[in-house]
N, CA, C and O of each residue as an XYZ file, in Angstrom:
320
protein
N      12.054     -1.768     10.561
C      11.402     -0.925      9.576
C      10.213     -0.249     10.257
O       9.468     -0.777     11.083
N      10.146      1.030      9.776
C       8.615      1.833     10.688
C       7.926      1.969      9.545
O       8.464      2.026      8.440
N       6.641      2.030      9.760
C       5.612      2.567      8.814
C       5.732      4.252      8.483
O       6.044      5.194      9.212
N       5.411      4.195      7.314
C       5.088      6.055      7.083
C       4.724      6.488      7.557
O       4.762      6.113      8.728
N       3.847      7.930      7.209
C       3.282      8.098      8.389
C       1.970      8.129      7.284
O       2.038      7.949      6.068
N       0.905      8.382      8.010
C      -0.335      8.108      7.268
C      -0.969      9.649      6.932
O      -2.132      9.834      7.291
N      -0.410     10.517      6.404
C      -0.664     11.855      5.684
C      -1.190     11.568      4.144
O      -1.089     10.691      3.286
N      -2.089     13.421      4.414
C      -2.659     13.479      2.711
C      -1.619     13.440      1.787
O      -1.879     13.558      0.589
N      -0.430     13.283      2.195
C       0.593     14.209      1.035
C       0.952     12.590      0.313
O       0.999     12.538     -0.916
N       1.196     11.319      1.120
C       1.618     10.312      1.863
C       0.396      9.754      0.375
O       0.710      9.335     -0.740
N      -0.801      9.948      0.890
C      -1.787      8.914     -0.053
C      -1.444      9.644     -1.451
O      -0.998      9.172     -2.497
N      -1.807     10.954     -1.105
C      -1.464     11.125     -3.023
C      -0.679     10.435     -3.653
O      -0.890      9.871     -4.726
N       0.668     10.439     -2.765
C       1.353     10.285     -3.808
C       1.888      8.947     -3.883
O       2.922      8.750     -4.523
N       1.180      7.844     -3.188
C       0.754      6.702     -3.127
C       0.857      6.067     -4.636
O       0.881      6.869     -5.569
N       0.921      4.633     -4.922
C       1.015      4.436     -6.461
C       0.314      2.868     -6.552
O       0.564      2.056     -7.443
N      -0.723      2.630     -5.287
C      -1.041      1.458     -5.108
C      -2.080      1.575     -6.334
O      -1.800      0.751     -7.205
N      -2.944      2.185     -6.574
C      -4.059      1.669     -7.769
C      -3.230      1.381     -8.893
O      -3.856      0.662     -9.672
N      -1.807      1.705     -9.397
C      -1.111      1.295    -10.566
C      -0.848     -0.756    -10.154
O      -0.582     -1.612    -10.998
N      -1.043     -0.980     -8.664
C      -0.247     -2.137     -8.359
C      -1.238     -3.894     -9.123
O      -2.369     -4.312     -8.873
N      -0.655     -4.196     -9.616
C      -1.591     -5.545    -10.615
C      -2.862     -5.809     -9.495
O      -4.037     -5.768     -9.859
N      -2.594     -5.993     -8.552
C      -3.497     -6.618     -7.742
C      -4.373     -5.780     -7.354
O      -5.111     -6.226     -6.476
N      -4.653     -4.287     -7.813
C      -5.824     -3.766     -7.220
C      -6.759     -3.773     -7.789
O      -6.722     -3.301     -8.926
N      -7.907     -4.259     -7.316
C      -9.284     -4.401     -7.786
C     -10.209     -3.112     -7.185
O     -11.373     -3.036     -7.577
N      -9.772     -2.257     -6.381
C     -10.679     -1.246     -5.739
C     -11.595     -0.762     -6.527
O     -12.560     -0.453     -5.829
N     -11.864     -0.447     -8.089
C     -12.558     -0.204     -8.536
C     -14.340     -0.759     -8.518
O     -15.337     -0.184     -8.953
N     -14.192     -2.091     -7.824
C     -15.067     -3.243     -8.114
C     -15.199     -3.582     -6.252
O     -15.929     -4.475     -5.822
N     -14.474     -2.814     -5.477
C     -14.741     -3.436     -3.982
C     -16.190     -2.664     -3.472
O     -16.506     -1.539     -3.860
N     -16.704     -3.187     -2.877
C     -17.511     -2.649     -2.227
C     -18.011     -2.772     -0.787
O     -19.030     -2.292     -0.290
N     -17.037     -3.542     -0.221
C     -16.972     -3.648      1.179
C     -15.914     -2.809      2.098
O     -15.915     -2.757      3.328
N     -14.772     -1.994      0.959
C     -13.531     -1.455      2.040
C     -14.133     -0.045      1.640
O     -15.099      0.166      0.906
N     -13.277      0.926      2.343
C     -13.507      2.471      2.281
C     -13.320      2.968      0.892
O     -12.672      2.309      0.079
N     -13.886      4.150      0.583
C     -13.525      4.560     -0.263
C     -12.503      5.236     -0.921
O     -12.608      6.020     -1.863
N     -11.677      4.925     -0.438
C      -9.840      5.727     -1.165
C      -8.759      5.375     -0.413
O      -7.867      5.978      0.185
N      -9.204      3.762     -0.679
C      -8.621      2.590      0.138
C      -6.711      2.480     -0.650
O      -6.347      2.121     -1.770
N      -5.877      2.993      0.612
C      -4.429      3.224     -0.708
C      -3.397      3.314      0.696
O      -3.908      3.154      1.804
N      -2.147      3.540      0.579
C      -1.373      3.558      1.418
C      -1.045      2.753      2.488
O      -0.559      3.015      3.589
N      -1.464      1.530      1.870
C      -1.338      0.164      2.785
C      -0.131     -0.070      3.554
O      -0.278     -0.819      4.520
N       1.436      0.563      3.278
C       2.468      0.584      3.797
C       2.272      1.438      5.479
O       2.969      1.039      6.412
N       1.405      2.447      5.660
C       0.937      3.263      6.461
C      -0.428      2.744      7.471
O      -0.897      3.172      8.525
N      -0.800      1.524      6.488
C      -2.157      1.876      7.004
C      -2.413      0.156      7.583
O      -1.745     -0.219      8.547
N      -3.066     -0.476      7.149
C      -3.749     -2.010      7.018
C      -3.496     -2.618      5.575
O      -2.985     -1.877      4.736
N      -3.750     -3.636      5.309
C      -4.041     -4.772      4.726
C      -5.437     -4.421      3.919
O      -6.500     -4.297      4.526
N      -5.360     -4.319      2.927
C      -6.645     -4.185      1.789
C      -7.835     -4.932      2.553
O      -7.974     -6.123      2.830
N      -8.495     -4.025      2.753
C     -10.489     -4.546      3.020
C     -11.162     -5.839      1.867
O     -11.891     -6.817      2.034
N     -10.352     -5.116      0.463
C     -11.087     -5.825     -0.563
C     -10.116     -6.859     -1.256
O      -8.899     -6.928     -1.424
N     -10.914     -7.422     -1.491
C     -10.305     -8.645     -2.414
C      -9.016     -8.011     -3.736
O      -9.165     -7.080     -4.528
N      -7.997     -8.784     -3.582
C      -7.223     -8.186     -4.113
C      -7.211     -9.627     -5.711
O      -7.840    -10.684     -5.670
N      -6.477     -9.240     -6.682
C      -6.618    -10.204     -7.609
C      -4.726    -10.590     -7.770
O      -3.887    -10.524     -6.872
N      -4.591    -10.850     -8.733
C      -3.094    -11.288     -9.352
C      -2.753    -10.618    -10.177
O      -3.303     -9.917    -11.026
N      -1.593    -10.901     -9.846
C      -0.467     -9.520    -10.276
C       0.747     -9.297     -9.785
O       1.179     -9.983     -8.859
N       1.448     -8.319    -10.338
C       2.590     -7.681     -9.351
C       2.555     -6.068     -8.847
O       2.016     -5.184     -9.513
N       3.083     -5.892     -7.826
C       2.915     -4.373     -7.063
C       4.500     -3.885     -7.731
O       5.491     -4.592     -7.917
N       4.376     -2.949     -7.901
C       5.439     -2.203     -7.771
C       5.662     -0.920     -7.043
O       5.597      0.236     -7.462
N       6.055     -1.580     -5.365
C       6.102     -0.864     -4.600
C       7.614      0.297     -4.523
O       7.678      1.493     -4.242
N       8.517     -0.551     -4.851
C       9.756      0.229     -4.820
C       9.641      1.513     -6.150
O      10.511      2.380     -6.227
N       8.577      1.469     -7.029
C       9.119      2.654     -7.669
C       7.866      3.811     -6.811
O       7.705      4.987     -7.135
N       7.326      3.297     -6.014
C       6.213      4.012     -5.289
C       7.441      5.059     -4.822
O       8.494      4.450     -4.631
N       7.526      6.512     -4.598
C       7.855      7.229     -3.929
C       7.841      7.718     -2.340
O       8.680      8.529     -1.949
N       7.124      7.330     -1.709
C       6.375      6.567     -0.066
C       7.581      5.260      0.064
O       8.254      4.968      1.052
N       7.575      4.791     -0.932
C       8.258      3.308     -0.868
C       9.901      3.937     -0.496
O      10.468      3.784      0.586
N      10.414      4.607     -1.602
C      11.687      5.181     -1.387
C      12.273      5.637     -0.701
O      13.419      5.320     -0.382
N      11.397      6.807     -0.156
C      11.600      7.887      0.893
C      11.709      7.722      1.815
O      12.289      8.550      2.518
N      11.025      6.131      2.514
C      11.006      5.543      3.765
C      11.899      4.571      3.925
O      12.095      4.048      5.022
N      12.637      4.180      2.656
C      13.465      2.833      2.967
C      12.830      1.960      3.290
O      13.215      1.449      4.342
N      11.502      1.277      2.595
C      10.922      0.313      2.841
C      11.694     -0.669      2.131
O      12.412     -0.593      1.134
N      11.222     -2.028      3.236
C      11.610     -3.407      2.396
C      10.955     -4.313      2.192
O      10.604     -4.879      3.228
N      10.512     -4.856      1.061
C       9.260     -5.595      0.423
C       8.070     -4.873     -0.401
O       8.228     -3.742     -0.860
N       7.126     -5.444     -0.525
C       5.876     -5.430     -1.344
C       4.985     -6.098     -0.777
O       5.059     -6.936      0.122
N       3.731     -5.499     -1.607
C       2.403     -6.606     -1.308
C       2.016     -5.908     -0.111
O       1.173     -6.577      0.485
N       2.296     -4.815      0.493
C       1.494     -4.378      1.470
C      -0.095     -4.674      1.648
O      -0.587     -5.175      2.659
N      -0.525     -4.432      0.947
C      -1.785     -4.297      0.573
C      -2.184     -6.074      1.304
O      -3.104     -6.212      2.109
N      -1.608     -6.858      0.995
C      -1.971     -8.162      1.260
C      -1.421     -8.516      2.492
O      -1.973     -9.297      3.267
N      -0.106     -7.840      2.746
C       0.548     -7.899      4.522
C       0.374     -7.490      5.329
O      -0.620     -8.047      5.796
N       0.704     -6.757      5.956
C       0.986     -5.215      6.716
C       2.026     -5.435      7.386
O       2.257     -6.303      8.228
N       3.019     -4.136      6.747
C       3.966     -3.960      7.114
C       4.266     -4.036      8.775
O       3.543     -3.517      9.626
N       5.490     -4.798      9.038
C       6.108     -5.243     10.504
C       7.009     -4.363     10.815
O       7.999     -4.262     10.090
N       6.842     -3.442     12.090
C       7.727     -2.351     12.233
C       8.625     -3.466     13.208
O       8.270     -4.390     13.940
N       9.734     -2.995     12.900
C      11.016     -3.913     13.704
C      12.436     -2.749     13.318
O      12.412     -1.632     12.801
N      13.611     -3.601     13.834
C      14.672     -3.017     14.041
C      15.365     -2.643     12.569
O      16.225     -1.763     12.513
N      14.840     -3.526     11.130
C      15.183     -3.124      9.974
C      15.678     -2.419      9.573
O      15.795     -2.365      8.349
């Protein structure tokens, strides 16, 4: 599996602040428009409980990603 690529078009249309676990509103240690974790890193900020719903993310689709929880992983580029 490869990562996205990390474009403006890429974060817009990103769907991580819908995902249960984002608290970004309340972080104050990660960047400010902290999103596209499939592309990018592992959330700066404390994430809470919940579920992601990465597969209806459009980023998610388009790339043939497999899994969730980016935000808490970071995605493993391999032969996938």
């Amino acid at each position: 599996m490869k990562k996205p690529e990390d474009t403006r078009e890429n974060l817009d249309r990103c769907l991580c602040k819908e995902c249960g676990l984002y608290l970004g509103r309340a972080c104050s240690n990660g960047p400010k428009e902290e999103k596209l974790y499939c592309a990018r890193t592992v959330s700066e900020c404390k994430m809470g409980q919940g579920v992601c719903f990465c597969p209806g993310c459009p980023v998610h689709k388009e790339n043939n990603l497999v899994g969730a929880v980016f935000c808490l992983k970071e995605i493993e580029e391999g032969s996938n």
